[in-house]
C-alpha positions as semicolon CSV with decimal commas, in nm:
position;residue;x (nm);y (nm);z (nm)
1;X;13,393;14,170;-9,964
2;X;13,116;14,408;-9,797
3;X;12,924;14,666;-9,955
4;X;12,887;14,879;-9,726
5;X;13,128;15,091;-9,838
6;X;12,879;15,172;-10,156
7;X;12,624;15,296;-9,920
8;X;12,612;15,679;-9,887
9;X;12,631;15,805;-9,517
10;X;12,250;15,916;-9,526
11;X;12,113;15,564;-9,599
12;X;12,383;15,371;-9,336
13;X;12,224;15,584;-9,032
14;X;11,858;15,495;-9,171
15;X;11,923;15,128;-9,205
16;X;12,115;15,171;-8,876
17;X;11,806;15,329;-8,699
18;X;11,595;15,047;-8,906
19;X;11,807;14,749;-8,765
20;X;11,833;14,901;-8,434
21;X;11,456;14,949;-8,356
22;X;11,354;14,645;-8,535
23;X;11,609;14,329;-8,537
24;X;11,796;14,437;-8,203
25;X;11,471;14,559;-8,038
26;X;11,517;14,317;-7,758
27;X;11,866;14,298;-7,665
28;X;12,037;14,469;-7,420
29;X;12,070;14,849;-7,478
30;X;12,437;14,798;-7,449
31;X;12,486;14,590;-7,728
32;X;12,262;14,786;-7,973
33;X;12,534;15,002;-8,090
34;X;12,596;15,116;-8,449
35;X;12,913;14,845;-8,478
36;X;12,624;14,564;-8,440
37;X;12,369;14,705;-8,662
38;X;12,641;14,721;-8,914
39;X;12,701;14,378;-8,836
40;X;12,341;14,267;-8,934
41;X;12,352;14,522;-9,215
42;X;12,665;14,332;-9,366
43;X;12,453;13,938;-9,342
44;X;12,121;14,057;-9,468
45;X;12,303;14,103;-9,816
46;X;12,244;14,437;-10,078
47;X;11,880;14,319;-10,170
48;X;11,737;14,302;-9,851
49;X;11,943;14,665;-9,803
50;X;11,775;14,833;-10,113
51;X;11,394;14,716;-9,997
52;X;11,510;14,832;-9,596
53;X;11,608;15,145;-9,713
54;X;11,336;15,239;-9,964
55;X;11,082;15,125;-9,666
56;X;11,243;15,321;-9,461
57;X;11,227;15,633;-9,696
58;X;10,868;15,555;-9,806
59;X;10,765;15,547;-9,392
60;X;10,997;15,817;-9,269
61;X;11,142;15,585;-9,012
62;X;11,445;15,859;-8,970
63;X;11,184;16,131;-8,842
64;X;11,049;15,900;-8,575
């Protein structure tokens, strides 16, 4: 079972925005849409999720 359904809405459209700019950086625009980041959300697992999303709040990568 996933857990992104324990994620609040605010933190799925940072790690969204993370995954996007890093991990699908260099595929086709087409296929970086928020369906495939939660894709590679869902097989990086909840740990790698916590440190992503604290990074992402420590760096303001939603204000970029």
């Amino acid at each position: 079972m996933s857990f992104m359904h324990t994620i609040t809405k605010d933190d799925r459209h940072l790690l969204r925005t993370i995954v996007k700019k890093v991990h699908l950086a260099h595929h086709p625009e087409q296929f970086c849409t928020d369906r495939e980041a939660d894709k590679v959300i869902s097989t990086i697992g909840p740990e790698v999720v916590e440190r992503m999303i604290k990074f992402g709040v420590d760096h303001k990568v939603d204000q970029l």
